[in-house]
Backbone bond lengths (Angstrom), bond angles and torsions (degrees), N, CA, C in turn:
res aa  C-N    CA-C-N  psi(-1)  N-CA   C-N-CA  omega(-1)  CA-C   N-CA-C  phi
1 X - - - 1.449 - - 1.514 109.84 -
2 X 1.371 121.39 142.42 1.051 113.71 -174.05 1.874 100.64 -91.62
3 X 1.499 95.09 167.40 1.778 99.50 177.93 1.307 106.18 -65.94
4 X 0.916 123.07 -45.21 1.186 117.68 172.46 2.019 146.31 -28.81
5 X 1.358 74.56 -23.45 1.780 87.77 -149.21 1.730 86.86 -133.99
6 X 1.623 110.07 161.11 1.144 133.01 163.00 1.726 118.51 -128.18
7 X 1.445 101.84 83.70 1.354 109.37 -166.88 1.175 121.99 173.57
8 X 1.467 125.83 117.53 1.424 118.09 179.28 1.490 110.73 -67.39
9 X 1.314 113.78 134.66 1.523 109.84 177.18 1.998 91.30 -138.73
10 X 1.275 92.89 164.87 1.623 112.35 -173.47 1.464 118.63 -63.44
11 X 2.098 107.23 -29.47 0.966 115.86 -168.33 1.825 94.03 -160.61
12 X 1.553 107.05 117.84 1.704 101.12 177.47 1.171 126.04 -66.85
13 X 1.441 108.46 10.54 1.696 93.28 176.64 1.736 87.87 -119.54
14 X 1.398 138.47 14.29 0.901 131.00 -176.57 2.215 126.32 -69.66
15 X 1.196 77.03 -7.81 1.824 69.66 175.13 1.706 94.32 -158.95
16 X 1.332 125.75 -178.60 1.250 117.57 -150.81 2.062 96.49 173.51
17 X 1.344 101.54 126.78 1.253 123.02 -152.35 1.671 110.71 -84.46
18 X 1.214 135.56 83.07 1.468 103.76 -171.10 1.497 115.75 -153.70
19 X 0.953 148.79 160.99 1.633 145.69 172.96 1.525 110.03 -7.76
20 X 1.690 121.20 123.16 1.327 107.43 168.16 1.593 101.13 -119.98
21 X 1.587 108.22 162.54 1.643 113.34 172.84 1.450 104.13 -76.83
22 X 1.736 130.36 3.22 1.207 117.33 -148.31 1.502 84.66 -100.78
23 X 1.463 112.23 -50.21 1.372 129.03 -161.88 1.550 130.70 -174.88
24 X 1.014 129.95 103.48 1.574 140.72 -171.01 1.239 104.70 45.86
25 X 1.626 126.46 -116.00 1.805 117.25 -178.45 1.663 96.34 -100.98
26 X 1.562 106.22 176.43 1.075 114.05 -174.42 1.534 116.63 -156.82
27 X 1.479 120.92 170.41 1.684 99.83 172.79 1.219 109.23 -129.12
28 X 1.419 95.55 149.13 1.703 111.13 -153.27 1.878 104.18 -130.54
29 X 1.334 108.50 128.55 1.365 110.35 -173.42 1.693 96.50 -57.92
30 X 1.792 98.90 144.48 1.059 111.17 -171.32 1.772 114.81 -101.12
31 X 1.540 96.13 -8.99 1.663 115.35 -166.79 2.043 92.06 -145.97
32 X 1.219 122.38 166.60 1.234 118.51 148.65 1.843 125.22 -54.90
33 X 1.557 110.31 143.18 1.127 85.18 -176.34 1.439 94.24 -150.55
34 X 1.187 121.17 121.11 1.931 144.31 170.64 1.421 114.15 -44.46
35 X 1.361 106.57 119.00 1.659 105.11 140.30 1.190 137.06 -4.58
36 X 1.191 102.12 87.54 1.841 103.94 169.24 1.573 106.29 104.24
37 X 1.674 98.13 -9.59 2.006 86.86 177.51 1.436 109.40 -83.10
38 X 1.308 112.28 151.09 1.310 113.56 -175.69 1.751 101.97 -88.01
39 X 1.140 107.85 147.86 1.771 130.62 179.50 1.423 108.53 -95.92
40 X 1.191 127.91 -97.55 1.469 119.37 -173.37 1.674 105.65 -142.10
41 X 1.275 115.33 163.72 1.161 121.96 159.88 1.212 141.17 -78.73
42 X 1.220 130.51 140.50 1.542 128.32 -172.34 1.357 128.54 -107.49
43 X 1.478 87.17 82.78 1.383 100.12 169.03 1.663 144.90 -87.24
44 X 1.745 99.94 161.65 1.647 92.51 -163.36 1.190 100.99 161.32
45 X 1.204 139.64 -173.27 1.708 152.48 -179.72 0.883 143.53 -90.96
46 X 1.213 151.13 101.75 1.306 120.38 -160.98 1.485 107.34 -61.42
47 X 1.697 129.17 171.52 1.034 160.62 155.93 1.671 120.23 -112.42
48 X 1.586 105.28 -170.88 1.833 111.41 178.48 1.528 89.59 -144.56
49 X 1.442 127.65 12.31 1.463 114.50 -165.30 1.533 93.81 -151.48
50 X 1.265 86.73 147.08 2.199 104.23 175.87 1.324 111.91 -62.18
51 X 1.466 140.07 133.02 1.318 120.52 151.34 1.720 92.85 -143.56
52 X 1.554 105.95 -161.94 1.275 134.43 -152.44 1.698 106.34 -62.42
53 X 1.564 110.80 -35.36 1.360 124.22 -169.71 1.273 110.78 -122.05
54 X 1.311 122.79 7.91 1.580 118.99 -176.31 1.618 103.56 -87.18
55 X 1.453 130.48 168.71 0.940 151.89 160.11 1.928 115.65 -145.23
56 X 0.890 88.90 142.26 1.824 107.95 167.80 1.688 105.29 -60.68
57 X 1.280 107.15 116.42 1.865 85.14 163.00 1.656 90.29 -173.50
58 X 1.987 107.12 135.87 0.995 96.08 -152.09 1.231 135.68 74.01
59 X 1.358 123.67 4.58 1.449 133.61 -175.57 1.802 111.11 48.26
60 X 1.140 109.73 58.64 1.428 124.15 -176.70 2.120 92.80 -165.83
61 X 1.716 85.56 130.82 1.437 102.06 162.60 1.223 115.78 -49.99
62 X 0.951 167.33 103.09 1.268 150.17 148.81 2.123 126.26 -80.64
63 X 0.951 113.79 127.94 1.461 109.72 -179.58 0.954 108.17 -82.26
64 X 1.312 140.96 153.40 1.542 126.89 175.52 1.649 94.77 -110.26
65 X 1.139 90.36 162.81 1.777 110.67 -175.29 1.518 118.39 -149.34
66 X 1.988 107.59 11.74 1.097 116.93 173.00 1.925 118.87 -117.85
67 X 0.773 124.73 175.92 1.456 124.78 169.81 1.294 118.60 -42.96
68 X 1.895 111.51 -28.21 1.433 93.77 -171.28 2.139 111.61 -99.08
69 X 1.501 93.14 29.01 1.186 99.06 164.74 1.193 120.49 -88.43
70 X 1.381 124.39 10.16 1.426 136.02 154.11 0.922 137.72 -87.34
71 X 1.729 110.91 -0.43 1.660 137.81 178.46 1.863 110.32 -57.33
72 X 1.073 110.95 115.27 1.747 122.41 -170.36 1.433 96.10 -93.91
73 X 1.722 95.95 152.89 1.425 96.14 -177.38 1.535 112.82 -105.21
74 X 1.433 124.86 155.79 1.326 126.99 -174.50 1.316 104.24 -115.68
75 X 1.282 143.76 165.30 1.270 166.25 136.25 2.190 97.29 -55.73
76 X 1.049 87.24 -42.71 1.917 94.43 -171.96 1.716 99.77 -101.24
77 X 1.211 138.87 15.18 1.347 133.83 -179.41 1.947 106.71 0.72
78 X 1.251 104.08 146.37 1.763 117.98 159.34 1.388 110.71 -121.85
79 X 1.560 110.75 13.81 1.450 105.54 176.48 1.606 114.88 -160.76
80 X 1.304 136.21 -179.24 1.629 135.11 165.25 1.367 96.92 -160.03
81 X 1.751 100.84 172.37 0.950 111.57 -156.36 1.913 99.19 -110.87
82 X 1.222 134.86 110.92 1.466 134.97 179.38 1.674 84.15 -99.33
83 X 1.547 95.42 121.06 1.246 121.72 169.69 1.855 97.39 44.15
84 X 1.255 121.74 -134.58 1.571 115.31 178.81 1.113 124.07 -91.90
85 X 1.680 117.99 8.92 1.801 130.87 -164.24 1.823 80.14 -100.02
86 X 1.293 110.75 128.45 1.498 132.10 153.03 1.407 102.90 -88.37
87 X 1.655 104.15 103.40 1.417 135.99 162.75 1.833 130.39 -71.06
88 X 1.133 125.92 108.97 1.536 118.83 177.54 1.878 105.15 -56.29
89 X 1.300 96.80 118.71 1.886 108.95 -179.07 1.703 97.69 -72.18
90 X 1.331 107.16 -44.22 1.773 102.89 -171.73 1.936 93.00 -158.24
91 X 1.428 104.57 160.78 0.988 114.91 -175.63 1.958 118.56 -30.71
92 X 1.604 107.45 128.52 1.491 87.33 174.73 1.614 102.39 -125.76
93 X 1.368 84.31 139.52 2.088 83.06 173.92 1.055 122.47 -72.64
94 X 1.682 131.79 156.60 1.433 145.59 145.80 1.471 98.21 -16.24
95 X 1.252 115.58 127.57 1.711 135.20 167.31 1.665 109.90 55.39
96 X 1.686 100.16 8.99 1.791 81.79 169.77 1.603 113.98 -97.75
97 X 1.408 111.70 173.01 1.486 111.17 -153.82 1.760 99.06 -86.36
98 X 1.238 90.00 147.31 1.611 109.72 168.14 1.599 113.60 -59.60
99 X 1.003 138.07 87.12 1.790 106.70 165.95 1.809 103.75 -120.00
100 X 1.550 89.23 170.54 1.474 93.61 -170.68 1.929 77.50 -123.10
101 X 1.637 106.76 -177.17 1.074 115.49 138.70 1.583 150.02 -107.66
102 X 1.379 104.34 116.85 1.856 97.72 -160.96 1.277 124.77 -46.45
103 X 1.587 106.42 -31.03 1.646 109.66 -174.52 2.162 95.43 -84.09
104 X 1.096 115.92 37.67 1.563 105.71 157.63 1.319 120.08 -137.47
105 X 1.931 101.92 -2.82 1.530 106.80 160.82 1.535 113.51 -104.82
106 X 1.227 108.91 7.09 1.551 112.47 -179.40 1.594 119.59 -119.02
107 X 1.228 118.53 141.25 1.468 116.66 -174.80 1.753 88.03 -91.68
108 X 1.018 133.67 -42.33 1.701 113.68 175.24 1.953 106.94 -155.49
109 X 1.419 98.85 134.58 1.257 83.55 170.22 1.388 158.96 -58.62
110 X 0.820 166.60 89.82 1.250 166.67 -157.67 1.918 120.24 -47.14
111 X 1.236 79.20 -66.27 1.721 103.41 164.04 1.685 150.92 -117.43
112 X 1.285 85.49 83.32 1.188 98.18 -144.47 1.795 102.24 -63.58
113 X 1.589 104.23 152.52 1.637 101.77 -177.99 1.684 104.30 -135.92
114 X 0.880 99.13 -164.98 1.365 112.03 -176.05 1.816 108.72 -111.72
115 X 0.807 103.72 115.72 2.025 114.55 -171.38 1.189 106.19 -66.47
116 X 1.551 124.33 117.60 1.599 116.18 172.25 1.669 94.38 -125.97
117 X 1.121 119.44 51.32 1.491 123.59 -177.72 1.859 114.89 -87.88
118 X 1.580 100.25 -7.81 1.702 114.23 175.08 1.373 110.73 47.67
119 X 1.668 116.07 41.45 1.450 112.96 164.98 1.491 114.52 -95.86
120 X 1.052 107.48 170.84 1.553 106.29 -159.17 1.232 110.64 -94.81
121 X 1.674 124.09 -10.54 1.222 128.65 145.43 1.901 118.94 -94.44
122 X 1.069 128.65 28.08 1.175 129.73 160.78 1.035 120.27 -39.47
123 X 1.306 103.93 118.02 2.177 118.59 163.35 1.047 123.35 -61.42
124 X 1.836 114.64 -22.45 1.446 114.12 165.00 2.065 93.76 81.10
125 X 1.147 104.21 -75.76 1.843 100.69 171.98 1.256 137.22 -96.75
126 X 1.393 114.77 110.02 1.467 101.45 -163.34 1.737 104.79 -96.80
């Protein structure tokens, strides 16, 4: 693990923490990264209650307490979550952003926002 980071990932230079247009920080491939390779794990605690960094996975709340609790959601995802390993969905480039989609780790939202993820199928409300 690098010092840096709190999180097993496949490869330490593989994702990388920094300003997104989507929403506050975000994670952004740090190297190219393939279809179907797994990125890092998402770790953290379970919980019984919604908050800012939790996600569903495994059918357990989980809080995150690692970097990839900064993972933004897309309408167009480049990735999902198999069990707690964040998987590449289709090819992702050097410095482009990670997103998953929230409504496929969540059985219902909690908090609902307004989508500025600029996909071309955007729901606009999540």
């Amino acid at each position: 693990m690098s010092g840096t980071s709190k999180f097993r990932s496949v490869s330490n230079h593989c994702i990388v923490i920094q300003p997104s247009p989507i929403h506050g920080k975000g994670v952004f491939a740090g190297t190219k990264l393939s279809a179907g390779q797994k990125i890092a794990y998402f770790e953290g605690y379970e919980i019984d209650h919604d908050t800012r960094y939790s996600l569903v996975l495994d059918g357990k709340r989980i809080e995150g307490t690692c970097n990839l609790r900064y993972i933004n959601h897309s309408c167009a995802p480049n990735a999902h979550f198999r069990g707690r390993w964040l998987v590449v969905s289709r090819d992702i480039y050097h410095n482009e952003e990670i997103t998953v989609d929230y409504l496929a780790t969540e059985n219902r939202i909690y908090h609902h926002f307004t989508c500025k993820c600029g996909a071309e199928n955007c729901r606009k409300r999540i």
